[in-house]
C-alpha positions in Angstrom: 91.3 55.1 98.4 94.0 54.1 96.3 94.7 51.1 98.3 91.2 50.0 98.9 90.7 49.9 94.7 93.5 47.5 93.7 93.4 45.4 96.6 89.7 45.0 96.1 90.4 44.4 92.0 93.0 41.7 93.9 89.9 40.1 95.6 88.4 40.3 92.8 89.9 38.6 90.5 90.4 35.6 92.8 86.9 35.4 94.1 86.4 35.6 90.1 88.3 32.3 89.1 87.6 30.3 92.5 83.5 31.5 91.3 83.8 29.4 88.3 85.1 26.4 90.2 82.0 27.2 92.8 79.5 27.5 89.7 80.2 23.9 88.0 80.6 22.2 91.4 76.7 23.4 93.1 78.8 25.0 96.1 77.4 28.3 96.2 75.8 27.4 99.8 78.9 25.8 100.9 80.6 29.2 100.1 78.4 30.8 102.0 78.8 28.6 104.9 82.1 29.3 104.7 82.4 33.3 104.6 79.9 33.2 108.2 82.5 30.6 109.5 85.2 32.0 109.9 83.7 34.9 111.9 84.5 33.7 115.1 88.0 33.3 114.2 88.3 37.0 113.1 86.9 37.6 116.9 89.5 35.3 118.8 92.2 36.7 116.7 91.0 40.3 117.4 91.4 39.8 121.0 94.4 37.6 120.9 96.2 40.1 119.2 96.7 37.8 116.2 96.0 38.2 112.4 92.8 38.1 111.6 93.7 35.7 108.4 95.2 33.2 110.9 91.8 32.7 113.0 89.6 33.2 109.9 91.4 30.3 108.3 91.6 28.5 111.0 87.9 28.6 112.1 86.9 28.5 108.5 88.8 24.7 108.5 87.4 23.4 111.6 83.9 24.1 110.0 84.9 22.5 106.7 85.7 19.7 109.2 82.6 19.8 111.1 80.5 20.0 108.0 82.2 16.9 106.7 82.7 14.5 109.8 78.5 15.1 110.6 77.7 14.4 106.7 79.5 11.5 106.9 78.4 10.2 110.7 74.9 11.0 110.3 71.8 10.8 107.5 71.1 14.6 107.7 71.5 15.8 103.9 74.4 18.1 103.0 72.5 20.9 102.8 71.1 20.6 106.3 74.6 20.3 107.5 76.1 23.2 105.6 73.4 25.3 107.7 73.5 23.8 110.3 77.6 24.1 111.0 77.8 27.8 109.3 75.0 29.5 111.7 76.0 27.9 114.7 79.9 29.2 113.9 78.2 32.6 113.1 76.0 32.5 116.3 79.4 31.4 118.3 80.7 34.6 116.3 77.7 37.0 117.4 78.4 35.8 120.8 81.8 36.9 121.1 81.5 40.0 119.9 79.0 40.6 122.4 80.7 39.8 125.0 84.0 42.1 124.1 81.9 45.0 122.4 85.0 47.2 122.6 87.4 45.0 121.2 85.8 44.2 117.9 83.8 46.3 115.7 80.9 43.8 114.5 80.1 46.1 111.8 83.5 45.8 110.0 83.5 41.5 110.6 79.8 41.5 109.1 79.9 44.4 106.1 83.9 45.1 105.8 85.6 48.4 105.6 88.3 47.9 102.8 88.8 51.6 103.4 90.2 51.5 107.1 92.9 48.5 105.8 96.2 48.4 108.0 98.8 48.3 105.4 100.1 44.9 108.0 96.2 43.1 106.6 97.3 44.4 103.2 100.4 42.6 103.1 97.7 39.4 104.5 95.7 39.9 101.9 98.3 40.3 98.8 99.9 36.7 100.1 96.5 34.9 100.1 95.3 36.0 97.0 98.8 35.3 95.3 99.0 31.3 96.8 95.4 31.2 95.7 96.3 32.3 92.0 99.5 30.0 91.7 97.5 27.2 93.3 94.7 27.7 90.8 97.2 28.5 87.9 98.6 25.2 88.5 95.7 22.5 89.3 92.7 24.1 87.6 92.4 20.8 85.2 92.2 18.8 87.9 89.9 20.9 90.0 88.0 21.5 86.9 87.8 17.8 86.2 86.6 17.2 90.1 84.0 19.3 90.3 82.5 18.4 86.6 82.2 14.6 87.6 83.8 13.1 91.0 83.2 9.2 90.1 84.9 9.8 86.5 88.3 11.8 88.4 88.6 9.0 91.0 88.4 6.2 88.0 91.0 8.0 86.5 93.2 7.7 89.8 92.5 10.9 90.6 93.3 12.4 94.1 89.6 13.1 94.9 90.1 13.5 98.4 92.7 15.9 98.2 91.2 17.9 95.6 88.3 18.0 97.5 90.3 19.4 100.6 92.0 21.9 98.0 88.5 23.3 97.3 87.7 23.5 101.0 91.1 25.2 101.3 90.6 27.7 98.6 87.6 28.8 99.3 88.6 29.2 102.8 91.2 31.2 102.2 89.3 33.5 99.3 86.7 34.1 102.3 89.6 35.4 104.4 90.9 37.9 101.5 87.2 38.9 100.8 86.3 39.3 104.4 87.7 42.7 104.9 86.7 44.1 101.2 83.4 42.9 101.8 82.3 41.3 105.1 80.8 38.3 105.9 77.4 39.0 104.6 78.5 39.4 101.2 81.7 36.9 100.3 79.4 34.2 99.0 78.2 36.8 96.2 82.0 37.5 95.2 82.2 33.8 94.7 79.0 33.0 93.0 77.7 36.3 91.1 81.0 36.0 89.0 81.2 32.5 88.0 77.2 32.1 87.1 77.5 35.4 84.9 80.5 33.8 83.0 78.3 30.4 83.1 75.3 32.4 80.9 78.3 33.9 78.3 80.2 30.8 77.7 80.3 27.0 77.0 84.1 26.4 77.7 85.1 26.2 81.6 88.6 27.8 80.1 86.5 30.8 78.6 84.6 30.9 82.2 87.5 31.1 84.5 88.9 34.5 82.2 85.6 35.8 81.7 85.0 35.2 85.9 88.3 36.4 86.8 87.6 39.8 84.7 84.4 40.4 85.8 85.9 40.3 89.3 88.7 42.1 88.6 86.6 45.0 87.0 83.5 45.2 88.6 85.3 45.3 92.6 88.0 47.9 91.0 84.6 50.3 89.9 82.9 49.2 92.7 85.3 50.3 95.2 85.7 53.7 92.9 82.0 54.2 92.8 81.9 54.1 96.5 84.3 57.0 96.9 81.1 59.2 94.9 78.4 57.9 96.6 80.0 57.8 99.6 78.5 54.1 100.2 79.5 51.2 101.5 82.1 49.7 99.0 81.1 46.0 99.8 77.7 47.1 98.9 78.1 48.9 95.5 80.9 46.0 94.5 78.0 43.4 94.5 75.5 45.9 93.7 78.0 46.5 90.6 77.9 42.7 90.1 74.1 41.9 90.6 73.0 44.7 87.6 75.8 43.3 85.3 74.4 39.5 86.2 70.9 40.8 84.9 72.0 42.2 81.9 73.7 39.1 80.9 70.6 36.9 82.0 68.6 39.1 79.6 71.2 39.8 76.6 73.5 36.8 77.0 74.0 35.3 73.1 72.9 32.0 73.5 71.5 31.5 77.2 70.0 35.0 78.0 66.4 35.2 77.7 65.9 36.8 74.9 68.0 34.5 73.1 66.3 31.3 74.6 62.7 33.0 73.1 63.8 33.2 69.9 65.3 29.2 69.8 61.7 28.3 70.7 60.2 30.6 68.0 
């Protein structure tokens, strides 16, 4: 129990920062996408006897690849793309695990079970979430800068393309951490619920990223505690946690909650 709360304040706190990121850029589909990607990889590493971070990250990559070679092949919009490429990996996923029922356990890919963590996935999951920190420690300006406007970071000289990838390869990685804290079905709230609460308290994308990264932090260390009482799913009570918190501060916020917004028009 121990284990399962700090490694899911760990998540947390990642899924936090990489939310804010998520928030200003409109990628909260594309995370998604990504968290129901890279369940096929879980499956082939399962039965290859492999990590389940190295086929999750891998399979969450060649969707990031799909998703970007048809956008740029084809007229479909992004949108379409991102669901197209997402359910046909999580179909291919569904598929798999249907044909080896006894080898994976579909319920742990799809919903998590941060309880039953091998201390080997614990070790995974510390090393992701630590190269995701120092990565976003160290190019969050930049990041920052790429999502808020693409066309003024590439006038500067900018990197866009790689910064673009970074993203990709960030949030592929957070889906990874988060996947065995709180399955498939619910990484994409870890990485959005966050970030747009922080987006209602704050102006300042600085202010954002701390606010994010504590409201992770806190709300999957409770959550994960609060699951021990209730005996619920922790995934479940985590974003539960983090979906009553977002609708306090979309009612109470200072300046952007409703009932703030009311009086400004009074």
């Amino acid at each position: 129990m121990l284990t399962a709360m700090w490694t899911s304040a760990l998540i947390g706190c990642v899924c936090g920062l990489l939310s804010g990121f998520v928030t200003l850029k409109g990628w909260s589909l594309m995370g998604d996408a990504l968290s129901h990607a890279v369940v096929p990889g879980v499956t082939i590493a399962y039965l290859a006897g492999l990590p389940f971070a190295v086929g999750a990250f891998a399979s969450g990559l060649l969707a990031a690849g799909a998703m970007a070679f048809v956008k740029v092949k084809t007229p479909v919009r992004e949108d379409a793309v991102i669901g197209i490429v997402f359910t046909a990996f999580f179909a291919l996923g569904l598929v798999l695990i249907s044909i080896f029922p006894s080898r994976v356990d579909l319920r742990t890919i799809v919903l998590g079970n941060i309880l039953g963590i091998a201390p080997g996935d614990v070790l995974q999951l510390a090393i992701v979430s630590v190269l995701c920190l120092v990565v976003i420690a160290l190019k969050w300006r930049d990041l920052m800068l790429f999502c808020f406007d693409s066309s003024h970071a590439r006038a500067l000289g900018m990197p866009v393309m790689w910064l673009h990838v970074m993203l990709l390869l960030l949030l592929s990685a957070t889906a990874v951490a988060a996947l065995q804290a709180v399955g498939a079905c619910l990484v994409v709230a870890m990485l959005v619920i966050p970030g747009a609460t922080a987006y209602l308290l704050t102006d300042r994308f600085g202010s954002m990223l701390i606010i994010g990264a504590t409201f992770g932090t806190v709300t999957a260390f409770l959550g994960a505690y609060a699951s021990y009482y209730v005996n619920g799913q922790t995934g479940g009570c985590i974003v539960s946690l983090q979906a009553v918190l977002f609708a306090f501060a979309l009612v109470f916020a200072p300046k952007h909650g409703l009932i703030a917004t009311r009086r400004a028009r009074i």
